[in-house]
C-alpha positions in Angstrom: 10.0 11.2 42.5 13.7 12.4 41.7 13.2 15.2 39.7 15.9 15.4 36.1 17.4 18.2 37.4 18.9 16.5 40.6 19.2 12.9 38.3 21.3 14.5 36.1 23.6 15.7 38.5 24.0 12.6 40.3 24.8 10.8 36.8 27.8 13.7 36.3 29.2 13.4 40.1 28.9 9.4 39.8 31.3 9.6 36.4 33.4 12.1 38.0 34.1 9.6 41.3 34.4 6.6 38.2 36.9 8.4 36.7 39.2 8.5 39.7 38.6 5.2 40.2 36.3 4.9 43.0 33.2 2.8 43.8 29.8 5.3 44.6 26.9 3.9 46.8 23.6 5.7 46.8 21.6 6.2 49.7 18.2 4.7 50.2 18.1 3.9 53.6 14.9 4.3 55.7 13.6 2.2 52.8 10.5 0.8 54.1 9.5 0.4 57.3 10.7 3.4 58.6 9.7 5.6 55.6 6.0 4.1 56.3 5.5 4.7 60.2 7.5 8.3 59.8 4.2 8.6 57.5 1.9 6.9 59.8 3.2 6.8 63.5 5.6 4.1 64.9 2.7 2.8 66.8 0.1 3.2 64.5 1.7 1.5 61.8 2.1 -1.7 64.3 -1.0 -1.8 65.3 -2.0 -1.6 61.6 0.0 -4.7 61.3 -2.7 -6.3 63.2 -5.9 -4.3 63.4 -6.2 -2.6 59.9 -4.3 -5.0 57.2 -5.6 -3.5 54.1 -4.1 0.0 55.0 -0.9 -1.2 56.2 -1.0 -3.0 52.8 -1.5 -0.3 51.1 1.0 2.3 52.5 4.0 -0.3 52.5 3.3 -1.6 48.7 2.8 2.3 47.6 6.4 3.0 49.6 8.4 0.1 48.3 6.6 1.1 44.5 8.9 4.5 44.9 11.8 2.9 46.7 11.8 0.1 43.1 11.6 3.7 40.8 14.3 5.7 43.2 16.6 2.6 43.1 16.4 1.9 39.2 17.2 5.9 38.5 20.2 5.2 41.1 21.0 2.2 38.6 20.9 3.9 35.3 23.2 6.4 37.5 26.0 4.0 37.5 26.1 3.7 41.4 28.1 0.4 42.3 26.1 0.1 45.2 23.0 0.4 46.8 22.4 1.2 50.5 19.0 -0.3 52.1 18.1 -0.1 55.3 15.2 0.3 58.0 16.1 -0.1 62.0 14.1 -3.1 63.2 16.3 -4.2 66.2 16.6 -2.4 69.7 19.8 -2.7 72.3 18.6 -6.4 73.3 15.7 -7.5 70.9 14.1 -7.1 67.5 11.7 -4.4 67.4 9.2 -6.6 66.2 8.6 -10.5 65.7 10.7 -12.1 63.5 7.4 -13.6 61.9 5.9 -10.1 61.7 8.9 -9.0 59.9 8.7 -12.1 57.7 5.2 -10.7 56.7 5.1 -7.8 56.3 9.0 -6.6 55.6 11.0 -9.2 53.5 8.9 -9.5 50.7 8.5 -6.4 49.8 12.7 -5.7 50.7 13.1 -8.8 48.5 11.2 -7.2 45.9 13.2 -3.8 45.9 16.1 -6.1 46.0 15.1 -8.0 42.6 14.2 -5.0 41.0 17.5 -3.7 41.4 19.5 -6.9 40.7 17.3 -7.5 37.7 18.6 -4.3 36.5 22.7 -4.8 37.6 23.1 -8.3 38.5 26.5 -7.1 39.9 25.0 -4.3 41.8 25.9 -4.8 45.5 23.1 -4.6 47.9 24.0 -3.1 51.9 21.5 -2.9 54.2 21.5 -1.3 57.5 19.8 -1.7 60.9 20.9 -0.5 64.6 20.2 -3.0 67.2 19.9 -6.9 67.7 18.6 -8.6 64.2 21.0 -12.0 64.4 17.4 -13.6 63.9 16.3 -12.2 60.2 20.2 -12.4 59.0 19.7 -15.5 57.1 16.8 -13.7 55.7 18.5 -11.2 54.4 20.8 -13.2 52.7 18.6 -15.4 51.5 16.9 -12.0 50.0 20.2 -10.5 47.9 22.0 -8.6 50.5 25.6 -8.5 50.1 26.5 -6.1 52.9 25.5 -6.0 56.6 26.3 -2.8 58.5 26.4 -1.8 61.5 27.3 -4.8 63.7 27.0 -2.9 66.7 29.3 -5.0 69.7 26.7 -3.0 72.1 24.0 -6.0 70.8 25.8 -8.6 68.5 28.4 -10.8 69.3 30.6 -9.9 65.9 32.5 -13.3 66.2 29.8 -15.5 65.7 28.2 -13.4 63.4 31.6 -13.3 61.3 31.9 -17.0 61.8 27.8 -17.7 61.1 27.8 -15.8 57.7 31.2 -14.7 57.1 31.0 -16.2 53.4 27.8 -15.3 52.5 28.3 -11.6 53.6 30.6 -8.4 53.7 30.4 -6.6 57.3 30.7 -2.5 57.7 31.1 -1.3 60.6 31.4 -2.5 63.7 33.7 -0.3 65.6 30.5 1.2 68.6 29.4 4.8 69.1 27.6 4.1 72.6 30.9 2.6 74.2 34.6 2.9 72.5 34.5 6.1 70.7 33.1 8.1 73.0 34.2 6.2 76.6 37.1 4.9 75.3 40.7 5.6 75.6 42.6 6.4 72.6 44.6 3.4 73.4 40.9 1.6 74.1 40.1 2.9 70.8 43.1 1.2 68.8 42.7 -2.4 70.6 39.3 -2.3 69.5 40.3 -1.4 66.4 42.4 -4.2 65.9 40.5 -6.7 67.3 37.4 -5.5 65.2 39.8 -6.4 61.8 41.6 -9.5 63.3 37.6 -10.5 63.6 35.5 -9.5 61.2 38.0 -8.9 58.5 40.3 -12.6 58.5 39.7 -13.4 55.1 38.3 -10.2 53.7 35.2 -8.8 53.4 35.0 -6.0 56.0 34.8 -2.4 55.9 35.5 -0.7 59.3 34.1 2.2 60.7 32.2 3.3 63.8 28.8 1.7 63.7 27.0 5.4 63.1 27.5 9.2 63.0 29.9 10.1 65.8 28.2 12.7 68.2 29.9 15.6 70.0 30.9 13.9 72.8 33.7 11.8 71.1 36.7 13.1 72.1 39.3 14.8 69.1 41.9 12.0 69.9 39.8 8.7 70.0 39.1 10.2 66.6 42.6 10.3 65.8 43.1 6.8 67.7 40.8 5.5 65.3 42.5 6.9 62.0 46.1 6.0 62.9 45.1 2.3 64.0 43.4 1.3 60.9 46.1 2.7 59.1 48.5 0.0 61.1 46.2 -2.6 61.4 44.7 -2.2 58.2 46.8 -4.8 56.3 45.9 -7.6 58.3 
């Protein structure tokens, strides 16, 4: 569990980022799924899914349990928003059934989720996953989440994702670490900027930024690219 010492710190650097005026979002990411099988083994947590219930049961209602506690200190924190998250898609596919997710996963999300809201009604809720998960997006509305990141353009198509659940969610993201920012051109890198924002963000609701943590190879000036076109195109 968070230990005072560290709570109390995060209570004074959450005032501190109040004070001049900005939102804070806490970090609880890996919040189930992947917290469980880094526990148990990818494969044997599957294949607990299946072949040994009541542990599977077990493990995932003991993980969420400390993911409800970690996310109610983050509340009495102050933080403006929470940030959920377990990867369950890969490049073309969800990692697992959508109905196995629906079993085992969004009930025990949705119950993190309430526990929070309960809390902070206005609290928002962002939840991350790499990969393909168009299928379990209404879900995840449907569950309290108020932000969907990354959008990767690598596996989504962002358009009719924006156009699909555009009012019902925010998007952040979306700009891809496996293709523009590294391949790109810096003048690849702009375009794609400003498509990203004349896409997801018409009407609002869109926070860009590259769909995860840009590795060495990204050249200095697609960084740069990146910077000076959301500065331009950022008033759209």
């Amino acid at each position: 569990m968070l230990g005072e010492g560290r709570f109390k710190q995060i209570v004074r650097e959450v005032q501190q980022y109040h004070e001049q005026g900005l939102a804070v979002a806490a970090a609880m990411e890996m919040t189930i799924f992947e917290l469980s099988w880094y526990l148990r083994g990818m494969e044997n947590l599957l294949s607990d899914f299946y072949m040994n219930k009541p542990l599977a049961e077990g493990l995932l209602d003991r993980v969420t349990d400390f993911r409800c506690q970690m996310g109610l200190r983050y509340i009495e924190a102050g933080v403006d928003i929470v940030k959920l998250g377990d990867d369950v898609g890969t490049q073309r596919a969800m990692l697992m059934s959508p109905e196995t997710w629906r079993t085992w996963l969004k009930p025990r999300l949705q119950r993190v989720i309430a526990t929070l809201k309960k809390a902070r009604p206005e609290v928002l809720i962002f939840y991350h996953s790499d990969g393909s998960i168009e299928p379990i997006i209404p879900d995840l509305i449907e569950i309290g989440v108020d932000i969907l990141n990354p959008l990767q353009p690598e596996c989504l198509d962002q358009a009719s994702i924006k156009r699909r659940f555009g009012r019902e969610l925010a998007f952040w993201g979306g700009i891809g670490i496996q293709t523009t920012m590294p391949w790109g051109t810096p003048q690849e890198v702009k375009d794609t900027v400003r498509r990203a924002i004349e896409v997801l963000g018409s009407e609002g609701g869109f926070l860009i930024a590259p769909t995860h943590v840009l590795e060495p190879e990204v050249p200095w000036e697609n960084i740069m690219a990146f910077v000076e076109a959301v500065k331009q195109y950022g008033q759209y």
